[in-house]
N, C-alpha and C positions, 0 to 999 in steps of 0.2 A: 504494500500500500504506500502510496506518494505521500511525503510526509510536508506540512507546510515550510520549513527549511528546504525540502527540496525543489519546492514549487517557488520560493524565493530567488533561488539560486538560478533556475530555469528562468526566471523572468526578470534576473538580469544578465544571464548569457543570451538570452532574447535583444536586451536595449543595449548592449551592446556592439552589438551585430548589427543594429540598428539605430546606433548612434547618430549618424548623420540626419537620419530623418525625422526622428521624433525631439522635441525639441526642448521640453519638459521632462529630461526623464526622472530625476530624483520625486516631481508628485507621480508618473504612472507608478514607482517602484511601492509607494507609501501607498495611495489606493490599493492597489493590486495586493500587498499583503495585507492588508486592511481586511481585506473580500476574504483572499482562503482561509484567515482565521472564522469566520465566521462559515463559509460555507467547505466544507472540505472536497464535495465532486467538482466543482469547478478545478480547472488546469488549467496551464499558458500554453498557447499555441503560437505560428505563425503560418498563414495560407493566405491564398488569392481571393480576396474581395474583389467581388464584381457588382460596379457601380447597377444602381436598378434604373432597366431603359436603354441601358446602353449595354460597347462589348468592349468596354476601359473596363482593366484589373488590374490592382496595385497587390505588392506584398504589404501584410499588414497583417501586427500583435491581436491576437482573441483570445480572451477565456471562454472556456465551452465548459458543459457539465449540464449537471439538471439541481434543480430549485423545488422543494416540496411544495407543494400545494394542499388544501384542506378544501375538499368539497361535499358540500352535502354529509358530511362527518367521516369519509377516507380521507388518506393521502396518500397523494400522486406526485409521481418526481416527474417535469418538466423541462424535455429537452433544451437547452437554448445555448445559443453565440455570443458575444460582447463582445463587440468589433472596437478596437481602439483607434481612432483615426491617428494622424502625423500631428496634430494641435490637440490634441487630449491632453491635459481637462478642459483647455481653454475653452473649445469646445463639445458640448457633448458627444459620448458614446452612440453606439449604433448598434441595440440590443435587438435580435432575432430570435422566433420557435424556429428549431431545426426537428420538425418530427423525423420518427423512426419510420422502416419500410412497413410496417403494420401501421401507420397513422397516420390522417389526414388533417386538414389543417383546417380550422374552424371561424374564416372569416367573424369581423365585428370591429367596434370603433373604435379596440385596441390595437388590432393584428389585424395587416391587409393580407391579401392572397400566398403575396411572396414569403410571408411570415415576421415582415418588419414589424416592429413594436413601438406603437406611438405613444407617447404618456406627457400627459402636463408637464410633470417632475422634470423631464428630458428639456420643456420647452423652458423651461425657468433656470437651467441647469448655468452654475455660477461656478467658475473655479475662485478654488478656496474653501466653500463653505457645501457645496453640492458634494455628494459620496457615492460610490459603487454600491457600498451594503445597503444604503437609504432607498436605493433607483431598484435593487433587487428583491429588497421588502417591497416596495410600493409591486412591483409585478407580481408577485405573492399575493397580494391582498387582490391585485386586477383577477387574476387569473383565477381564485377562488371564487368567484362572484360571475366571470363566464372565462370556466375554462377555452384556452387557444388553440385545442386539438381534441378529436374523438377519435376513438378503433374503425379502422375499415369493416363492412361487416363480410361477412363471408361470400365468395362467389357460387351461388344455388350453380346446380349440374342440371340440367334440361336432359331429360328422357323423349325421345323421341316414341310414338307408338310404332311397331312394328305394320308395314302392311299386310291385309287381309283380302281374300279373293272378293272380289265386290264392291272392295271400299276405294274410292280415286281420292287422290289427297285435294285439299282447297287449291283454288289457283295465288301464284303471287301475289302477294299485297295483302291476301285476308290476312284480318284483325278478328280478334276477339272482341263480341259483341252481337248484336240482332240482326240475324242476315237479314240481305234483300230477299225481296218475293218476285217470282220471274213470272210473270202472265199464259198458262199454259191451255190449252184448248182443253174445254170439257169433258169431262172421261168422269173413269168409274174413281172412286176415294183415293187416297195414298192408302195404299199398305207399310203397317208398321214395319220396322226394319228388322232383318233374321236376327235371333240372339244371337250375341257375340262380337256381333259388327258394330264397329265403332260408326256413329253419328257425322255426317259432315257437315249441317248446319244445325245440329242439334242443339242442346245444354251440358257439353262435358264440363268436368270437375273444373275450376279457377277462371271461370268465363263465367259474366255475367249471363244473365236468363234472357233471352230472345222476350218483345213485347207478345201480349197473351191473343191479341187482337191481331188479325193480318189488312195493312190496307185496302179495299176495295178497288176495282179497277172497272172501267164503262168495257160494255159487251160489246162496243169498236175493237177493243185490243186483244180480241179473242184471234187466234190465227184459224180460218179455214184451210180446208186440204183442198189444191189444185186440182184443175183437172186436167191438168198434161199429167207427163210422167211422174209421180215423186223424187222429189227433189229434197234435199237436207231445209230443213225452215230455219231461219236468221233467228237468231237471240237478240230479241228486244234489249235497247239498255233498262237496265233496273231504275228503278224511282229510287232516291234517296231512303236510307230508310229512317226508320221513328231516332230522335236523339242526338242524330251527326249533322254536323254542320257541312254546307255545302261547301261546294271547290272557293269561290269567292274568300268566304270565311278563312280557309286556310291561308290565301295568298295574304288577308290582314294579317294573322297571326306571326306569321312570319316575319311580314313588316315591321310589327309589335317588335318581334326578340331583332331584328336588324337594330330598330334605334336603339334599347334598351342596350346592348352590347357595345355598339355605337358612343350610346352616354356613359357605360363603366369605360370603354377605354380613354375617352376624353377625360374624364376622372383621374383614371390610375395615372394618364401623362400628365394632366395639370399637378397630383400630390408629386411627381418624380424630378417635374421639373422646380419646382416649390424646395424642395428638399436640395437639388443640386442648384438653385440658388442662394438657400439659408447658408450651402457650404461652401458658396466661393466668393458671398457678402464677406461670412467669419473670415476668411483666409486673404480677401483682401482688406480689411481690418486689422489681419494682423501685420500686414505688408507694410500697411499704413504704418502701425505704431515703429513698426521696427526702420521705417526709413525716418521717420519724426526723429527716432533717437539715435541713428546715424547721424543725420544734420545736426541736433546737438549733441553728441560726440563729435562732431568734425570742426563745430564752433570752441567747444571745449578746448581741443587739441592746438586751434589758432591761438588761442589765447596764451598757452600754456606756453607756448612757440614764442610769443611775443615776449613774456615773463621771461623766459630763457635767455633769449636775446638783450633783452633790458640788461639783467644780472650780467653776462658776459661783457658787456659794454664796462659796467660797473666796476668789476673785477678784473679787468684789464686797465681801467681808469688805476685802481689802489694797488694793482701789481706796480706798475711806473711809479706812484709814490714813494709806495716802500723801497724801489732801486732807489731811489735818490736820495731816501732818509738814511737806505745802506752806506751808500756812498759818501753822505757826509758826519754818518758814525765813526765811520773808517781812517776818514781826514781827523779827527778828534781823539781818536785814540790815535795815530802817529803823530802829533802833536802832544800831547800828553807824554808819551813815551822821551819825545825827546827835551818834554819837561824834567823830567822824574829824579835829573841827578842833580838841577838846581833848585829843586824846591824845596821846602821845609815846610812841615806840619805845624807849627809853631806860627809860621806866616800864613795861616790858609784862614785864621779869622781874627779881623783887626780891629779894636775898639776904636768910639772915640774919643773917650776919655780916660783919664788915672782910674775914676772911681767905678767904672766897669769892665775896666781892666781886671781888679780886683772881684768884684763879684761874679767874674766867668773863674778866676782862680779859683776861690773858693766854691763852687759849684762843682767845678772838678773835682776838687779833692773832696767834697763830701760824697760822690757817686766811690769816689775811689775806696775808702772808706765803708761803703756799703757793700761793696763788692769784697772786699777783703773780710767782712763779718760771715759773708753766705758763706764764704770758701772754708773759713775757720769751722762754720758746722757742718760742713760735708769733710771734712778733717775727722771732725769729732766723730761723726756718726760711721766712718769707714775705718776709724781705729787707730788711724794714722799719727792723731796727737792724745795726749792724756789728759783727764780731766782739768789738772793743776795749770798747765800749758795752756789750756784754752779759754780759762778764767784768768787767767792772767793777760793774754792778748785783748780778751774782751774786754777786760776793764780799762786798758790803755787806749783802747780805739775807741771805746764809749765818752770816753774822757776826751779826748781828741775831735771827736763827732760834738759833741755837745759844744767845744769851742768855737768849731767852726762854723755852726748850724746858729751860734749866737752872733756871733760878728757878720756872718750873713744877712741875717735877717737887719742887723744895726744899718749895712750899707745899703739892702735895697729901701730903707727906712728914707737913708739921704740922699738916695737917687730919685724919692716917688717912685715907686714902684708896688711902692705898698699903700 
């Protein structure tokens, strides 16, 4: 038994075989397993659809299987097709009865002849929110209410009667029904017929009964006997008899089923071409959308183009900059270099007075001082000096700091500064 993993896997060795043409495949993959978890006879196939009216066939994805039905309190499994078109879902499906060779197909104003399936559902059919299990429930519920197929019934075997010495069979064309009465010259009664011998315009068995009355005919239509030689006597035509319509009648009738046939086939071409119009409005709808978003994609891409070009301008513009700011980095540092052995650190910042002279001095040496405290406790903390050693420096540098940090503050006092 086909397990729905398998029938997964089949229907995407299906869409991709068929990648170029369907165009949506990730929703057929999602409906489609959707469906065989719910119905397990259904399977994927792929065969020739043949458009109706025409003799155009495409290859094209179908699930086939049968769908239970409940009628009358059985149930019956329901051959049928689900034809995927190349725009499914965008499009709806194209669900058909496929009877079997014991079944006929049971026109109505779901199912035409062909066994196409028409449903509201189909005509409203939305991709995104429309579903395979939804469209095969709703033919479930159609199909209960008037099933789309019945049994052929049996073909009866016709017995022929044997002929009998006596008995001539009817001529061509007899019907069952109340013979004609033929106008015969006056004589003695009929004689009933020998047993055994069958009847030839009798009452046998599955033929109606001959009327009880015979028509009357005027004593003109009696034939006399000649009197030359005997001669064979001509058979009158017969009078219609009681019940048949004359020749007339039939040529209406005929006429009847001419137009009648007439208006189904006008019919069946106007739903064919109705239908291969809904299918090439959708498909050029979707031509439409898909050139819409070409041209904007192609505007897109102008744009993008333009932005490129912009930047590369730009960035060619600040590449030349940076050469020239290289350039005169370059000039700076070989100048510098060939500073390096007349200068002095000492002359790189010049006050301009005594009395800030003095206060960048001691600034310095209060940083100097601070830097020499950190150091003294990573001394301490790495083992390097001893406790006694490191209270000792720190008292002299504390002492030294607190001088400097005073007379500091005295000369920013008489600079304004403070």
């Amino acid at each position: 038994m086909t397990t729905v993993s398998d029938k997964i896997r089949k229907i995407n060795d299906l869409l991709k075989d068929q990648a170029r043409d369907y165009l949506f495949l990730s929703d057929v993959k999602v409906l489609a397993s959707r469906l065989f978890n719910v119905y397990n006879d259904i399977k994927p196939n792929v065969k020739q659809f043949a458009h109706p009216g025409t003799h155009l066939t495409e290859k094209m994805i179908c699930l086939e299987g049968t769908i239970p039905v409940n009628y009358k309190g059985s149930n019956y499994n329901i051959p049928i097709t689900i034809w995927l078109p190349k725009q499914f879902p965008k499009i709806p499906p194209i669900p058909r009865v496929t009877p079997t060779a014991n079944m006929s197909i049971k026109p109505s104003k779901y199912v035409d002849n062909s066994g196409t399936v028409y449903l509201p559902y189909l005509h409203e059919w939305t991709r995104g929110s429309s579903d395979l299990c939804d469209m095969v429930q709703t033919m479930s519920v159609v199909f209960s209410e008037e099933p789309p197929v019945f049994a052929k019934p049996p073909q009866p075997h016709m017995v022929m009667p044997a002929a009998q010495p006596g008995y001539y069979p009817p001529p061509q064309g007899y019907h069952s029904g109340p013979p004609a009465t033929y106008p015969y010259p006056p004589g003695p009664a009929q004689f009933p017929p020998r047993p055994g011998m069958p009847v030839p315009f009798g009452n046998p068995s599955g033929y109606p009964p001959a009327p009880a009355t015979q028509p009357q005919y005027p004593s003109s239509a009696v034939v006399r006997p000649p009197s030359y030689p005997p001669a064979p006597a001509p058979v009158p035509v017969p009078a219609p008899a009681p019940g048949y319509p004359p020749y007339g009648a039939a040529r209406e009738d005929v006429s009847v089923r001419r137009d009648s046939l007439v208006t189904a086939v006008q019919q069946k071409v106007r739903q064919q071409m109705d239908m291969l119009t809904q299918v090439s409005e959708t498909e050029l709808t979707g031509l439409r959308e898909t050139n819409q978003k070409l041209r904007s994609g192609n505007e897109e891409l102008r744009s993008v183009m333009a932005r490129i070009q912009q930047q590369q301008t730009e960035m060619d513009t600040n590449v030349s900059l940076l050469q020239k700011k290289n350039e005169e980095i370059q000039q700076a540092l070989v100048s510098l270099q060939a500073m390096r052995e007349s200068f002095s650190v000492d002359q790189a910042i010049v006050t301009t007075a005594p009395l800030y002279d003095q206060i960048l001095n001691l600034y310095a040496r209060q940083c100097a001082i601070e830097d020499a405290l950190y150091y003294l406790g990573e001394g301490l903390r790495k083992r390097v000096l001893t406790l006694e050693e490191f209270l000792q420096n720190v008292r002299e540098l504390s002492t030294e700091q607190y001088k400097v940090r005073a007379l500091l503050q005295k000369a920013c006092r008489r600079a304004g500064l403070f």
